[in-house]
VMD Tcl script that draws the C-alpha trace (Angstrom):
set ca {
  {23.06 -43.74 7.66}
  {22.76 -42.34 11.17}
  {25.60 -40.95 12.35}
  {27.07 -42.55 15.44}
  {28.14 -39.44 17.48}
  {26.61 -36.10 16.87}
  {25.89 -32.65 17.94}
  {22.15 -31.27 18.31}
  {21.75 -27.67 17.99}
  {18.22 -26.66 19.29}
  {17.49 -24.05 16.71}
  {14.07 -22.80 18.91}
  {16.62 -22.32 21.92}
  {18.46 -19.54 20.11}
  {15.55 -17.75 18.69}
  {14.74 -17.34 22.09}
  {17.79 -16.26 23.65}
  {18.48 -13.53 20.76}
  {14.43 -12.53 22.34}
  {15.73 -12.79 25.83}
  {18.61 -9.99 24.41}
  {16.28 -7.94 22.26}
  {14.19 -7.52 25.44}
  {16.91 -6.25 27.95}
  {18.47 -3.69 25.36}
  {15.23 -2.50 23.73}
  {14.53 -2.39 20.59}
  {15.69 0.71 19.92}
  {19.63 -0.95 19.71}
  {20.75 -3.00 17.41}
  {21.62 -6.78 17.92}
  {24.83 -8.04 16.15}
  {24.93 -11.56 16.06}
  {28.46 -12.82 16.55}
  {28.80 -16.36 14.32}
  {32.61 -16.88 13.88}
  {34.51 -19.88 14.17}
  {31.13 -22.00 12.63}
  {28.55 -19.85 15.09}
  {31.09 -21.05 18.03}
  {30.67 -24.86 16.85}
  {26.85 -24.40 16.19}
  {26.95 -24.01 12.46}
  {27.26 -20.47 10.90}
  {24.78 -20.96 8.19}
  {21.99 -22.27 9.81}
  {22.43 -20.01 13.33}
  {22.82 -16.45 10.62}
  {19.66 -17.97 9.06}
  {17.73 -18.38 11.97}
  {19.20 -15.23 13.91}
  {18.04 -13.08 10.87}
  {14.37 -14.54 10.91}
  {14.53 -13.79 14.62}
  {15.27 -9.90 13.95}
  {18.65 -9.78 14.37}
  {19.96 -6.90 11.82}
  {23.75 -8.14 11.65}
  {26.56 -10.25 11.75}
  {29.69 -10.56 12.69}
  {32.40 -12.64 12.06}
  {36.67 -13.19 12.07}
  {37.47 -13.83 8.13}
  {36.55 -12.95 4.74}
  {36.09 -17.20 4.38}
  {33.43 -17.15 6.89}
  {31.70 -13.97 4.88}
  {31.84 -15.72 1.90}
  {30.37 -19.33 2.93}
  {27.44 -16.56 4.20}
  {26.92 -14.86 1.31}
  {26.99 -18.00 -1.21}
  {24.29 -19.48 1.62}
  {22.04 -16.79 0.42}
  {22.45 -14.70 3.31}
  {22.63 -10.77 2.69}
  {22.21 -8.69 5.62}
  {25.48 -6.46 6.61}
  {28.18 -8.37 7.85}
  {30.97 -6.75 9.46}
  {34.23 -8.70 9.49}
  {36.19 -8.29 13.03}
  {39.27 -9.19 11.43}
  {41.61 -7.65 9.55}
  {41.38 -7.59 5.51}
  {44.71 -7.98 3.37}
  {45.02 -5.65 1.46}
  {44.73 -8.12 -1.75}
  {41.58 -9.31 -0.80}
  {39.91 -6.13 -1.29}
  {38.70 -6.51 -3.90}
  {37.14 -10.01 -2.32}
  {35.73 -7.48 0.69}
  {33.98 -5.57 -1.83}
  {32.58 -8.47 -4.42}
  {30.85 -10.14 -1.43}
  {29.56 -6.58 -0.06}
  {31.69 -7.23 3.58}
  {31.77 -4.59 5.87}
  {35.97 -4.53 6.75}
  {37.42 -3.52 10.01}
  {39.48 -0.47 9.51}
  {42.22 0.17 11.70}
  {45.32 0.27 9.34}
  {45.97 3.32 6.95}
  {46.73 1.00 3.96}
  {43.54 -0.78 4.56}
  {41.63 2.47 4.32}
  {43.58 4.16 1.02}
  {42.88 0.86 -0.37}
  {39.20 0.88 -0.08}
  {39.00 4.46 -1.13}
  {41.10 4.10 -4.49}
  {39.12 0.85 -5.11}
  {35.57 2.69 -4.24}
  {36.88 6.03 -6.17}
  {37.35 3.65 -9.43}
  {34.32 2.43 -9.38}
  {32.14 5.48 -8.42}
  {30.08 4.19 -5.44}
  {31.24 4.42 -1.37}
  {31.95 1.97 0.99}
  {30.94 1.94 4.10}
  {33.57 0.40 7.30}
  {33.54 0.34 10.78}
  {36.89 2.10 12.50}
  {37.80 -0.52 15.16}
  {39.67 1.28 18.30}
  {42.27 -0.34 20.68}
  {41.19 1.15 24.00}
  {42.55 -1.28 26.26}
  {42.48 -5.22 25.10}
  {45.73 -4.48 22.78}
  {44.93 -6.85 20.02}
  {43.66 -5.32 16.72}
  {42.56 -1.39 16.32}
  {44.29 1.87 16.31}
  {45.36 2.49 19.51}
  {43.21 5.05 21.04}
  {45.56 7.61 21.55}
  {45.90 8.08 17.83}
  {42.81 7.23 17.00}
  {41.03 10.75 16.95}
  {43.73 12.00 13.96}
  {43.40 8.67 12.50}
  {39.18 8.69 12.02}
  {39.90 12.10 10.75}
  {42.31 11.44 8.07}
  {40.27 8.22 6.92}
  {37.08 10.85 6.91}
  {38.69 12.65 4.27}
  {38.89 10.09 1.65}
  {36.86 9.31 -1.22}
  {34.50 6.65 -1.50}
  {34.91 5.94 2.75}
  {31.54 6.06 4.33}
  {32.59 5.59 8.27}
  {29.19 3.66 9.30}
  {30.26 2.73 12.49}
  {33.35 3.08 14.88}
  {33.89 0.06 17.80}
  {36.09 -1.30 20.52}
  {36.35 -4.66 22.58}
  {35.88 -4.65 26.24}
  {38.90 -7.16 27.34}
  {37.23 -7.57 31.18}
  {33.27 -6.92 31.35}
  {32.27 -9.98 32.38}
  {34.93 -9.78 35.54}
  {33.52 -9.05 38.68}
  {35.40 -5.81 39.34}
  {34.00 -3.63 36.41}
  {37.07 -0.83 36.45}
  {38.89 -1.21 33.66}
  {35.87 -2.15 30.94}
  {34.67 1.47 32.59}
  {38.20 2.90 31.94}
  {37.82 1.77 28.58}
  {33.96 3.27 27.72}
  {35.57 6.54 29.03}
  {38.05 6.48 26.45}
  {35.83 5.44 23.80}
  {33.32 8.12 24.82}
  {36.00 10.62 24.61}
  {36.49 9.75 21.05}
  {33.37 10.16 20.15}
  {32.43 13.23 21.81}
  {35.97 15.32 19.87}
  {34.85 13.91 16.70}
  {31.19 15.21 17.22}
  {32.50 18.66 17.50}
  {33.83 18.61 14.58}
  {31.14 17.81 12.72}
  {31.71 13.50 12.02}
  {29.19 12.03 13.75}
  {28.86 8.18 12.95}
  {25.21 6.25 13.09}
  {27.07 3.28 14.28}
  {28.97 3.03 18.10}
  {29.18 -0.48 19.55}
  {31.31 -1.40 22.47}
  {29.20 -3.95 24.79}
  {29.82 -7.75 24.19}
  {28.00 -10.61 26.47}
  {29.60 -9.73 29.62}
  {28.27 -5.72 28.42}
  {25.36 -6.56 27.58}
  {24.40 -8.23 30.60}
  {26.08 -6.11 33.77}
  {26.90 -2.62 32.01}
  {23.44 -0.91 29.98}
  {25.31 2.19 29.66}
  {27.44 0.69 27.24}
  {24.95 -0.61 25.22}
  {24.80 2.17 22.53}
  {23.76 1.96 19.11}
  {24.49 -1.51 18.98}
  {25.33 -4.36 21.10}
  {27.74 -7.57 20.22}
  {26.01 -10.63 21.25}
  {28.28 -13.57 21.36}
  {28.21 -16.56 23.68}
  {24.55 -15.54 25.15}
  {23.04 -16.18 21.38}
  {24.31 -20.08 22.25}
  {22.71 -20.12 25.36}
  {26.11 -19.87 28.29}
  {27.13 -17.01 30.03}
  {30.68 -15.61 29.40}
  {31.27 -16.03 33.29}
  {29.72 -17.09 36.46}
  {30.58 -13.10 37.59}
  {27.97 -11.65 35.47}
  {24.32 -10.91 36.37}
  {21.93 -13.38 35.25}
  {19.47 -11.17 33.88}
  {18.15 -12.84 31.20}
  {17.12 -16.60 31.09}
  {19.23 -18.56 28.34}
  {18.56 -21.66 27.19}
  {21.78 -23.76 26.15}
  {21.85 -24.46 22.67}
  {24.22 -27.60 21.87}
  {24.13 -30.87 22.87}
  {26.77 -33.48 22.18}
  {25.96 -36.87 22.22}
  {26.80 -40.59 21.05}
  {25.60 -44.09 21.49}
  {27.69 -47.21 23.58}
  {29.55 -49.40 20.86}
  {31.20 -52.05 23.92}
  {29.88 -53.45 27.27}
  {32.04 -55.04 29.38}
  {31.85 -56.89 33.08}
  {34.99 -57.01 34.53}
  {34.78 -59.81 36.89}
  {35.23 -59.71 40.64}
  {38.42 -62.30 40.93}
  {40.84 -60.93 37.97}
  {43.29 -63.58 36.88}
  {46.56 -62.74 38.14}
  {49.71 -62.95 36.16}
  {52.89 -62.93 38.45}
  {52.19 -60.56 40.88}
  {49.77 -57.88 38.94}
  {46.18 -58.42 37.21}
  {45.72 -58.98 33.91}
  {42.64 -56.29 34.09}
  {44.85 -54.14 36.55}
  {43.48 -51.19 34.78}
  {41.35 -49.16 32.25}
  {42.86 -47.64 29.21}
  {46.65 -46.52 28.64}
  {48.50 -45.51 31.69}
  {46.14 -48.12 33.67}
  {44.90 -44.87 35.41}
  {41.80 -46.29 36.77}
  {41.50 -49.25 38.44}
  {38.44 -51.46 40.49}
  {37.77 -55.45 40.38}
  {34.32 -55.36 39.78}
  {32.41 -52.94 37.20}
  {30.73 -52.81 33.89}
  {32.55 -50.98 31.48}
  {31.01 -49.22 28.26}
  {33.01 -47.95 25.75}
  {32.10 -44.96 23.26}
  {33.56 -44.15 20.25}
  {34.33 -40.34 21.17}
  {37.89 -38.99 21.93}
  {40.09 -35.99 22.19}
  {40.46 -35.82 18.38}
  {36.58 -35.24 18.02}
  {36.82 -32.56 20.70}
  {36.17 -34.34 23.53}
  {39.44 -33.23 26.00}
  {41.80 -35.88 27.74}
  {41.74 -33.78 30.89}
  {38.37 -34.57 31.39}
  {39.74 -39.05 31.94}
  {38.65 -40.08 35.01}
  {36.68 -36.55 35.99}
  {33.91 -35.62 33.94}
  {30.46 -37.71 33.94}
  {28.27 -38.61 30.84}
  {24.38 -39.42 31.29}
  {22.75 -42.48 30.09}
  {18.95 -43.33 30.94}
  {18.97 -39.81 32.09}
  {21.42 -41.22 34.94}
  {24.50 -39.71 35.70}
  {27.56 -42.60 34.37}
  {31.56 -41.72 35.62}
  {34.23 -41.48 32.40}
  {37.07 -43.77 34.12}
  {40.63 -44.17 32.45}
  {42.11 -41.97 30.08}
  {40.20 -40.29 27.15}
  {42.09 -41.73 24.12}
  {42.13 -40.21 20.49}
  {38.80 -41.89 19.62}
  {37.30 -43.97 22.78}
  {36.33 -43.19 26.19}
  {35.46 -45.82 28.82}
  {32.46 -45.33 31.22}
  {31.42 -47.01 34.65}
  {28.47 -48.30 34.23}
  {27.86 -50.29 36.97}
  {25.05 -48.71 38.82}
  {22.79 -48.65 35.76}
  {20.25 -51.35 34.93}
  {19.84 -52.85 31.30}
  {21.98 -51.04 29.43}
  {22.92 -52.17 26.32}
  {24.67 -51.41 22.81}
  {23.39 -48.55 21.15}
  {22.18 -46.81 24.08}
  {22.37 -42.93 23.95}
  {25.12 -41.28 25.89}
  {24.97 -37.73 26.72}
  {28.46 -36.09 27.11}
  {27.10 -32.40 27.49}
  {23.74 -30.88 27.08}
  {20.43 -31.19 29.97}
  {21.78 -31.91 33.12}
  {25.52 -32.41 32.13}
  {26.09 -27.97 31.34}
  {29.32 -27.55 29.04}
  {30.40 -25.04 31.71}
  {31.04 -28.01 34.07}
  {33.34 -29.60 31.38}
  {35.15 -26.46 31.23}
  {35.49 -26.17 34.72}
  {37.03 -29.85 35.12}
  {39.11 -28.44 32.20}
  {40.60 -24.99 33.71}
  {38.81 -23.38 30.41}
  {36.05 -21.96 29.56}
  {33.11 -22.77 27.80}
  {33.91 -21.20 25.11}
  {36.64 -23.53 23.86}
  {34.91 -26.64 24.28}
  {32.25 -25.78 22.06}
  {34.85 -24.58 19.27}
  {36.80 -27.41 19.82}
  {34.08 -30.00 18.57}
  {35.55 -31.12 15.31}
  {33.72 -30.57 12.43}
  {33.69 -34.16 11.05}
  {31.19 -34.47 13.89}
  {27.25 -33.83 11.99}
  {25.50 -30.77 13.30}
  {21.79 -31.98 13.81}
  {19.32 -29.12 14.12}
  {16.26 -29.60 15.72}
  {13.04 -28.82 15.85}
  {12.93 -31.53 12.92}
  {10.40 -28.67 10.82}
  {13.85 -26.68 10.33}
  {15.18 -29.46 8.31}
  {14.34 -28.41 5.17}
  {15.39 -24.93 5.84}
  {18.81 -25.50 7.15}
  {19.69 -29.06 6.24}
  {19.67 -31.25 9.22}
  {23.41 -32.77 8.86}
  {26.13 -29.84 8.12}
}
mol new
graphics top color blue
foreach p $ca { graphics top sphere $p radius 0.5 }
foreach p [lrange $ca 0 end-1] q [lrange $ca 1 end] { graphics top cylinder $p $q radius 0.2 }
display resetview
């Protein structure tokens, strides 16, 4: 059965943006390839898969769930989990070889008695708060803190990493405030002798505007699906968008040009609840998309849609699983006609802008009882062309 609505992930279009990254960083730094929250919509399994073939070296991701639906995919490169890890599940952490986010000292003793019991080490990344004040040791205390979690058994410290909180702003100040604090880190702990393969700090907005920061490794999230995090950074690099969401017209309508008038308003005064649109004369198709698929209700009477590669108004309010469309101006349409809500000329960023978001949660907010179709058709067999 096809499926009436659906999102197309262009599997060729992220190879070549994680190219497009490789090429700017060199390859002498590592790419992480950031594929929480379902590869931001995309589909984690088949975006790690592909990423990996590309030459991507790791992963990254929020929970020890989204590890595990890796790991029982078949994927085993290193995954680092941005997260936190309770302290029950780590024995979980360690089963399914994740690399934790350390940043509490009962996280750490944890680790080491369970790594100590069974003979081997473990290796974790220390994650610093140096400015975004959301997870991480705060970097004050975090010189005493990498040295105490140095000295226990079984703790390899592979890597140590902070989150930029405004790279991708035009005024670059603070996200250089908070490099010099992670450099100063660093540089104590390298005189006394821990020096640690791993330092990461850039994300996108990093990655793209600040090379200084890109280190030993960068963190490449939203620019793996094709967007930039904002429309301050420098376009450096030439990204393809990766998702498309589309859906086909289950209703055509003509509303005539003399409504029938009841008292003293229309029948037809106006198109869906609220009557928030109304004209006489139009032809109405109706989709079977909504806000409860992902589709936003601040986007009624605002956004557009394409159809025969033609640009088509959404008029009324987006209900919980319709939307109405003008399409008037567009010869022989009919039912089952493709409509394109984002994706070619219709950029998700626009959406997000009619929104007051960004363009991050609209493609997170796609519910996942919408089927992920990956194209080029050849990677069906590889990654299952309905997730």
């Amino acid at each position: 059965m096809q499926p009436l609505s659906w999102v197309e992930v262009n599997l060729d279009s992220i190879r070549h943006n994680v190219g497009e990254i490789q090429r700017i960083v060199g390859n002498s730094c590592q790419i992480m390839a950031i594929v929480k929250a379902d590869a931001y919509g995309h589909g984690a399994v088949a975006v790690a898969k592909t990423v990996v073939d590309t030459g991507v070296q790791r992963l990254g991701v929020a929970s020890l769930n989204e590890v595990i639906q890796l790991r029982e995919a078949g994927i085993n490169c290193p995954i680092l989990n941005l997260g936190t890890i309770r302290i029950e599940d780590v024995g979980d952490c360690v089963h399914y070889s994740i690399t934790p986010s350390i940043f509490l000292w009962e996280q750490a003793v944890a680790f080491s008695e369970i790594a100590s019991s069974r003979n081997f080490s473990i290796k974790i990344h220390v994650k610093i708060d140096t400015g975004m004040a959301r997870l991480g040791v705060l970097y004050t205390n975090a010189f005493e803190f990498i040295k105490k979690v140095h000295s226990l058994p079984g703790i390899e410290i592979e890597g140590i990493f902070s989150h930029l909180a405004a790279s991708d702003s035009v005024n670059k100040s603070y996200a250089y405030e908070q490099f010099r604090r992670f450099n100063g880190i660093i540089s104590r702990l390298k005189k006394i002798g821990i020096s640690v393969p791993i330092t990461h700090i850039a994300n996108s907005g990093a990655i793209l505007d600040l090379p200084e920061m890109r280190l030993d490794m960068v963190r490449s999230g939203i620019t793996i699906y094709g967007l930039f995090p904002s429309k301050s950074v420098s376009q450096l690099v030439s990204l393809q968008p990766a998702m498309s969401f589309k859906t086909r017209i289950i209703h055509l309508k003509d509303m005539p040009k003399d409504l029938p008038v009841h008292g003293f308003l229309p029948v037809y005064g106006g198109i869906s609840y609220g009557r928030t649109y109304v004209k006489k004369r139009l032809k109405v198709a109706t989709i079977q998309v909504g806000y409860s698929d992902g589709y936003p209700r601040a986007l009624s009477n605002k956004a557009e849609v394409l159809i025969h590669g033609q640009r088509a108004p959404i008029i009324g309010t987006v209900t919980m699983n319709f939307c109405m469309i003008d399409v008037s101006h567009i010869p022989d349409v009919k039912i089952g006609d493709e409509v394109v809500l984002f994706g070619g000329q219709i950029r998700v960023d626009e959406l997000a802008d009619i929104c007051g978001t960004i363009s991050y949660e609209i493609l997170c907010g796609i519910n996942s009882h919408i089927p992920r179709v990956y194209m080029p058709k050849e990677s069906v067999e590889s990654y299952a062309m309905i997730s």
